[in-house]
N, CA, C and O atoms as CSV, one atom per row, in Angstrom:
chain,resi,resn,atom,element,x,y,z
A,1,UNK,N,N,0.851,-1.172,0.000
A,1,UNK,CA,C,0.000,0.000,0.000
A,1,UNK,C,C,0.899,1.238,0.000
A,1,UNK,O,O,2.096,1.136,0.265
A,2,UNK,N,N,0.208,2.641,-0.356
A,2,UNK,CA,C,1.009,3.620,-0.421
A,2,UNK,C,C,1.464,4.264,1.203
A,2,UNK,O,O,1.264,3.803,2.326
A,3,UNK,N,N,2.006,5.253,0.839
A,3,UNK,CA,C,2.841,5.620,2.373
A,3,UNK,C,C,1.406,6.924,2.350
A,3,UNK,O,O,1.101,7.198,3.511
A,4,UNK,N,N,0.613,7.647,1.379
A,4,UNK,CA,C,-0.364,8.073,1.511
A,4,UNK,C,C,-1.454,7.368,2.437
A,4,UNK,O,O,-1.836,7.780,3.532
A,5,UNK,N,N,-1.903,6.144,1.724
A,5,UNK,CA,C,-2.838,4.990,2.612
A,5,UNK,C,C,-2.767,4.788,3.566
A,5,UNK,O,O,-3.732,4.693,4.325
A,6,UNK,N,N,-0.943,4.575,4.041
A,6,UNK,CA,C,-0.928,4.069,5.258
A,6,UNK,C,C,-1.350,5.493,6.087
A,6,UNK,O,O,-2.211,5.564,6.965
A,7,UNK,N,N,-0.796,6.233,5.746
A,7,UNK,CA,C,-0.932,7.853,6.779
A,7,UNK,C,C,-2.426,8.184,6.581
A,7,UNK,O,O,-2.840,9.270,6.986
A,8,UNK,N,N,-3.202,7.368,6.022
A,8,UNK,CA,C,-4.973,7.836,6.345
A,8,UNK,C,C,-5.232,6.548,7.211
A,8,UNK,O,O,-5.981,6.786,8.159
A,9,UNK,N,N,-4.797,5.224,7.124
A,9,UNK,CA,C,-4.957,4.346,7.909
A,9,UNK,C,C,-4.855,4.713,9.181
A,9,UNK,O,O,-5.801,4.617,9.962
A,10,UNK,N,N,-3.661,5.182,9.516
A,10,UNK,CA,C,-2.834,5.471,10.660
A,10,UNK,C,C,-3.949,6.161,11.573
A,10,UNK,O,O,-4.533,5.686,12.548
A,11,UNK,N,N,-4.111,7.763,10.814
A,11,UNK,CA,C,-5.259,8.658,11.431
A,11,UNK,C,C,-6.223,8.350,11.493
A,11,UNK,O,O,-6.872,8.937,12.359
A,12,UNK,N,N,-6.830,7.479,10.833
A,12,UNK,CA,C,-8.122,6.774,11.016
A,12,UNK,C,C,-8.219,6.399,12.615
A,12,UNK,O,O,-8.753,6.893,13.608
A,13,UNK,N,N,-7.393,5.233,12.309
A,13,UNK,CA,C,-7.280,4.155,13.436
A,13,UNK,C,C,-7.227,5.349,15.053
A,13,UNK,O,O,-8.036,5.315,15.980
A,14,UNK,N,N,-5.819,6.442,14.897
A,14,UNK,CA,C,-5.930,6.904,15.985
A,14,UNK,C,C,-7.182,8.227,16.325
A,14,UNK,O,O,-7.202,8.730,17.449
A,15,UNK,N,N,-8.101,8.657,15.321
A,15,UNK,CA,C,-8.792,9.059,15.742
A,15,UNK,C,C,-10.340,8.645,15.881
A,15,UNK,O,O,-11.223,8.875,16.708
A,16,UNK,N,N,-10.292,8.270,15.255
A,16,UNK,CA,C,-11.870,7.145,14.744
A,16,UNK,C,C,-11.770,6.018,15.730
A,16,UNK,O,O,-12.583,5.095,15.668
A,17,UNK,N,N,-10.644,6.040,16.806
A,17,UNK,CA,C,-10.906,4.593,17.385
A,17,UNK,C,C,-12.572,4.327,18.037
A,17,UNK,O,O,-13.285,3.347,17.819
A,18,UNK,N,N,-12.954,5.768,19.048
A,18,UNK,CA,C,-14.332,5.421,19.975
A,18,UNK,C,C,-15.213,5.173,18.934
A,18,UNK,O,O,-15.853,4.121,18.936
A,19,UNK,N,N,-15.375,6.201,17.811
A,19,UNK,CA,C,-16.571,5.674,16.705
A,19,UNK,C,C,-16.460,4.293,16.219
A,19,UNK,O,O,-17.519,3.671,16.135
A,20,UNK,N,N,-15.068,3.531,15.791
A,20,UNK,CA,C,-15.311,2.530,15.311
A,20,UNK,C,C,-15.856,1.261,16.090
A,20,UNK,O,O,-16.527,0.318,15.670
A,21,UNK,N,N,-15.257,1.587,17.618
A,21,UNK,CA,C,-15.969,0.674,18.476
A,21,UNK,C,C,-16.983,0.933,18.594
A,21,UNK,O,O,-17.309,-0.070,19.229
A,22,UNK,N,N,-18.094,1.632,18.495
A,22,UNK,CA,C,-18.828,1.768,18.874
A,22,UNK,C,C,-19.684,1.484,17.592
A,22,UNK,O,O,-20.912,1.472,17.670
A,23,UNK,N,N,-18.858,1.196,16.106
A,23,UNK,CA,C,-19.986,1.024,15.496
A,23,UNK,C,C,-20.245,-0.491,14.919
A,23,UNK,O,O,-21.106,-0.918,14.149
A,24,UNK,N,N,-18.957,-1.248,15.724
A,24,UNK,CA,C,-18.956,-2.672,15.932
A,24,UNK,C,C,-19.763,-2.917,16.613
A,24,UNK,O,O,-20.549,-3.760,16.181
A,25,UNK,N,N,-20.028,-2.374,17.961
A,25,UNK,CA,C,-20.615,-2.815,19.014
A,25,UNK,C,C,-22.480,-2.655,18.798
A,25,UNK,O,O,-23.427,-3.318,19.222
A,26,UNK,N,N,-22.339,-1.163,17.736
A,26,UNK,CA,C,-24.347,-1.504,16.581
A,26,UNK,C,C,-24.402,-2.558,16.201
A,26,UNK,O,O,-25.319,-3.305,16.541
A,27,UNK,N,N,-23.607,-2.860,15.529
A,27,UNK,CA,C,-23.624,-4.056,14.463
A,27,UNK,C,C,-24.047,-5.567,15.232
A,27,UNK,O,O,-25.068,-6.233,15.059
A,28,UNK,N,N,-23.057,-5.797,15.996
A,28,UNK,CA,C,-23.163,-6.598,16.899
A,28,UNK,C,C,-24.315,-6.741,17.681
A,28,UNK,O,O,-24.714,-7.854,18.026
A,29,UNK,N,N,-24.994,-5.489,18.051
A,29,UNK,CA,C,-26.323,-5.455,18.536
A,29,UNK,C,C,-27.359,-6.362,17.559
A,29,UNK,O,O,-28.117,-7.232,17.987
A,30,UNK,N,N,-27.196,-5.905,15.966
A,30,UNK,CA,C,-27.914,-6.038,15.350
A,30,UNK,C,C,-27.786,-7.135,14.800
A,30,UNK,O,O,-28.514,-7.500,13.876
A,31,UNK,N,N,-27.171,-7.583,15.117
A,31,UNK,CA,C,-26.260,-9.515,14.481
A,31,UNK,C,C,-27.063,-10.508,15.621
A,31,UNK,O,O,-27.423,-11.658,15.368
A,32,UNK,N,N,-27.240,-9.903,16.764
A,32,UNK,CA,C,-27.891,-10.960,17.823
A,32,UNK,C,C,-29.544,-9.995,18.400
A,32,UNK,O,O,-29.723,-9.176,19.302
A,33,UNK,N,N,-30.519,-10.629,17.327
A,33,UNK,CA,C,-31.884,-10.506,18.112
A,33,UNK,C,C,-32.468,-11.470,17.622
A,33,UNK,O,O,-31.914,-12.193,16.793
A,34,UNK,N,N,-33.766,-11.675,18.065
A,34,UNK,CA,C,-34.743,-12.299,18.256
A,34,UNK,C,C,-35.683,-12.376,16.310
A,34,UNK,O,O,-36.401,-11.562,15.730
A,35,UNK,N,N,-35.243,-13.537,15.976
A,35,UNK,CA,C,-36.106,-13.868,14.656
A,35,UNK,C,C,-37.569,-14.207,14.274
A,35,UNK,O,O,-38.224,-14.230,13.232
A,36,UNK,N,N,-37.781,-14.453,15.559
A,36,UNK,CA,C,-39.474,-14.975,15.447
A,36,UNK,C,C,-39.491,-16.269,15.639
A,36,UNK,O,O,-38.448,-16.889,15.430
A,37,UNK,N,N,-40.656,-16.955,16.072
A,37,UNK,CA,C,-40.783,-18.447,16.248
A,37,UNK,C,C,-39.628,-19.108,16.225
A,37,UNK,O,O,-39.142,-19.703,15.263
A,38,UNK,N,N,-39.115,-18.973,17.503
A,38,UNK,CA,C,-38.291,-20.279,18.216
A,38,UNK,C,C,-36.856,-19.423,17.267
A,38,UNK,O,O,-35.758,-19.979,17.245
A,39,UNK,N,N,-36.992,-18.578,16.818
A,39,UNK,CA,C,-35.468,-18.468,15.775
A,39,UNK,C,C,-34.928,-17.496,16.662
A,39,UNK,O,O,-35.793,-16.705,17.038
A,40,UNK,N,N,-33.875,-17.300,17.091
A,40,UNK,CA,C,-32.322,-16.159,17.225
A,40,UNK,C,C,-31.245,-16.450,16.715
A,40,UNK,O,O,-30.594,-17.488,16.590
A,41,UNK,N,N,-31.063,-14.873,16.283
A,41,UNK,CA,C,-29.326,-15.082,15.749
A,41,UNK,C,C,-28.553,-14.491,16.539
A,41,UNK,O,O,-28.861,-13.575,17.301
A,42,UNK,N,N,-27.279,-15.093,16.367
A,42,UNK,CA,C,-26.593,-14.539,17.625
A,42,UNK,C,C,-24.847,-14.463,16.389
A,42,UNK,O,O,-24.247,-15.349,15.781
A,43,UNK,N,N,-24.667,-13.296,16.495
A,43,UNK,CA,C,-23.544,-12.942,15.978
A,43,UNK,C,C,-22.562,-11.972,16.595
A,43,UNK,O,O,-22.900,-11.479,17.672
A,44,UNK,N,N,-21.702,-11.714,16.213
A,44,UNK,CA,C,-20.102,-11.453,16.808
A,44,UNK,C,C,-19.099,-10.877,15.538
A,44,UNK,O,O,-18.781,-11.726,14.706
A,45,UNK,N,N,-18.595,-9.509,15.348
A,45,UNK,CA,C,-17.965,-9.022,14.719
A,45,UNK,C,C,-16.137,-9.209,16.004
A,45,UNK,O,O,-15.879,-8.723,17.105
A,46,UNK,N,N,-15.289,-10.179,15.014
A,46,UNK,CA,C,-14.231,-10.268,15.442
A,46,UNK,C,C,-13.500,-9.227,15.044
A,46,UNK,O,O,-12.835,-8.768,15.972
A,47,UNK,N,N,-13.384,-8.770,14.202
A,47,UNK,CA,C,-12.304,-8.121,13.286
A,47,UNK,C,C,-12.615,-7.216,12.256
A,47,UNK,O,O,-13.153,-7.789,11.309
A,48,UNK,N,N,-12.445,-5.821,12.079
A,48,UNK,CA,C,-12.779,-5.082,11.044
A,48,UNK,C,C,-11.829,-4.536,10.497
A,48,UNK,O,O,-11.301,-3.521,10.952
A,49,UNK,N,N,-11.464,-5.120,9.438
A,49,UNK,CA,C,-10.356,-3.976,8.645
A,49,UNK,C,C,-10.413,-3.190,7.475
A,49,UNK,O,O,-11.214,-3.488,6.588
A,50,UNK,N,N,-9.765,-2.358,7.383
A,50,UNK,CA,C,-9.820,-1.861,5.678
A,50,UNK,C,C,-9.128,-2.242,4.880
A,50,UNK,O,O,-7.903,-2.235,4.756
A,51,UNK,N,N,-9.911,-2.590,4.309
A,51,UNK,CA,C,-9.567,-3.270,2.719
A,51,UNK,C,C,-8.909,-2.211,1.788
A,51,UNK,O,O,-7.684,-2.269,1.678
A,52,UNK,N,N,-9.684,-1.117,1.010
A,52,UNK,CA,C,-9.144,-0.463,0.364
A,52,UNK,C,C,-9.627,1.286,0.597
A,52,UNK,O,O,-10.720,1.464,1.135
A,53,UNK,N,N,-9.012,2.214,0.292
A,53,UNK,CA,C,-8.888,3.263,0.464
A,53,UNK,C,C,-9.263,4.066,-0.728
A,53,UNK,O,O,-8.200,4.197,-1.334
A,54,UNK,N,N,-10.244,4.706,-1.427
A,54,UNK,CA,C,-10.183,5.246,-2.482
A,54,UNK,C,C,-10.488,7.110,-2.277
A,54,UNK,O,O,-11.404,7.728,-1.733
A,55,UNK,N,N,-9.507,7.458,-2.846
A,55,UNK,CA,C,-9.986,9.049,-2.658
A,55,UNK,C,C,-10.625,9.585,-4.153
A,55,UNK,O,O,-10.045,9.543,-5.238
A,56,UNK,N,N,-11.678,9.980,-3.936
A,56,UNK,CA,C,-12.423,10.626,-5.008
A,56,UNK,C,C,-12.526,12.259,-4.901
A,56,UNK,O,O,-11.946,12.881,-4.011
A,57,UNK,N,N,-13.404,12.941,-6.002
A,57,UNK,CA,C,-13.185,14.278,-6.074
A,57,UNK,C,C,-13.938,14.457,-4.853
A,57,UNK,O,O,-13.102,13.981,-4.084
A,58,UNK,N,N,-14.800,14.757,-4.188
A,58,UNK,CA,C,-15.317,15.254,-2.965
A,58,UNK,C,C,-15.324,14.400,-2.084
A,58,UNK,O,O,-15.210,15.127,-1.097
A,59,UNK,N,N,-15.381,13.211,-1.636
A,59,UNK,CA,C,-14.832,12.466,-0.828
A,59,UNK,C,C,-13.880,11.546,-0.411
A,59,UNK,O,O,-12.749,11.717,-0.867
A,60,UNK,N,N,-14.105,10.374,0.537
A,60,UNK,CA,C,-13.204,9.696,0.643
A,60,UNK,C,C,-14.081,8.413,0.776
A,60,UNK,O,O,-15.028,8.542,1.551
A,61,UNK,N,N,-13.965,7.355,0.246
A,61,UNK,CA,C,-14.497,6.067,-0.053
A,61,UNK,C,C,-13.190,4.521,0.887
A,61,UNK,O,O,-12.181,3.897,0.556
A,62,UNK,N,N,-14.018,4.591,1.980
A,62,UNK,CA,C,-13.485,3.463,3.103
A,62,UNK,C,C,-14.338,1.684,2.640
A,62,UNK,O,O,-15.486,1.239,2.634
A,63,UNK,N,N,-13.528,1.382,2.450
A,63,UNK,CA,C,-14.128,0.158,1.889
A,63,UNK,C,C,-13.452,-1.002,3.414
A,63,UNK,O,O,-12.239,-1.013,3.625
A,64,UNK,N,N,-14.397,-1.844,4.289
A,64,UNK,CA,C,-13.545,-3.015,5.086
A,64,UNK,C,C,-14.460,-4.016,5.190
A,64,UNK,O,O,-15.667,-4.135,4.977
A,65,UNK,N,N,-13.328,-4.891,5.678
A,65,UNK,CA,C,-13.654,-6.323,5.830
A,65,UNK,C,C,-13.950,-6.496,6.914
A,65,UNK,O,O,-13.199,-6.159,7.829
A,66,UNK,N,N,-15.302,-7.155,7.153
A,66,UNK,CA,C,-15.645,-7.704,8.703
A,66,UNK,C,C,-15.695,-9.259,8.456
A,66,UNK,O,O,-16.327,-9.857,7.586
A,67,UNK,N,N,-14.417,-10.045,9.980
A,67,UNK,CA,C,-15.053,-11.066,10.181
A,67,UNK,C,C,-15.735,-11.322,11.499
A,67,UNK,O,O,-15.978,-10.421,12.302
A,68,UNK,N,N,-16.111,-12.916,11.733
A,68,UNK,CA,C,-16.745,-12.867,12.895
A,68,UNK,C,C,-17.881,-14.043,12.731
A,68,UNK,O,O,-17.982,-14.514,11.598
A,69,UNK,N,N,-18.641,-14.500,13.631
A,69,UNK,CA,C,-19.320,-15.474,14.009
A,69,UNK,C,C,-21.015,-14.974,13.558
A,69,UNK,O,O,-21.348,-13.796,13.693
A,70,UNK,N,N,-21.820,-15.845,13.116
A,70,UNK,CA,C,-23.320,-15.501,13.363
A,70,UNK,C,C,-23.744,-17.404,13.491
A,70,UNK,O,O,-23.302,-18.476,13.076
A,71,UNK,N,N,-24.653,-16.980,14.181
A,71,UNK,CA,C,-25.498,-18.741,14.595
A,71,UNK,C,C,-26.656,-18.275,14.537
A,71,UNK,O,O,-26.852,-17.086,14.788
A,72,UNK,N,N,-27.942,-19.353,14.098
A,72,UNK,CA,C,-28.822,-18.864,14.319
A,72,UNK,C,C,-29.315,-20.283,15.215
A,72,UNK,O,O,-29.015,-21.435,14.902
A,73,UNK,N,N,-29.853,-20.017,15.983
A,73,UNK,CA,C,-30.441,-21.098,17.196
A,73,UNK,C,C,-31.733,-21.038,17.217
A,73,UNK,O,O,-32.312,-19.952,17.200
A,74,UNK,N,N,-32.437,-22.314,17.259
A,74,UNK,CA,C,-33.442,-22.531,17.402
A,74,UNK,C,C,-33.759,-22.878,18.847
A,74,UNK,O,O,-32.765,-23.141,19.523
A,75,UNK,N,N,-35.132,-22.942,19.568
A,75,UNK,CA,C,-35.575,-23.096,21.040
A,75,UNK,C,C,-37.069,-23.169,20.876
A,75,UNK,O,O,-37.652,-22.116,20.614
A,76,UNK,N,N,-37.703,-24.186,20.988
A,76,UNK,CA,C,-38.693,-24.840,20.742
A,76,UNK,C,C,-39.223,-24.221,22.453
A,76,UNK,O,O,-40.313,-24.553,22.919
């Protein structure tokens, strides 16, 4: 990657850290509820990274990879 990329990575990471946790921790909300009849899913964001970096004329385009767990459980 470029030494540009990395220096938006970098600032990302050190300023975006509370937002990004916090927008794992939506997600994650939203990965584990209640499906209806006997169904829940229950999911888990391990890992979010960025993939690629694109700068365009008026913005900036963050493209990442989430991994992580989802189950869906049944309970009769």
């Amino acid at each position: 990657m470029s030494k540009i990329a990395d220096a938006i990575r970098e600032k990302l990471l050190a300023e975006y850290k509370p937002q990004y946790d916090a927008l794992v921790q939506q997600a994650n909300a939203k990965l584990t509820r209640d499906l209806g009849n006997g169904f829940k899913s229950q999911g888990n964001f391990t890992a979010a990274n960025i993939d690629k970096i694109i700068l365009l004329k008026d913005n900036i385009e963050i493209i990442a990879k989430a991994t992580g767990t989802l189950r869906v459980v049944y309970t009769p």
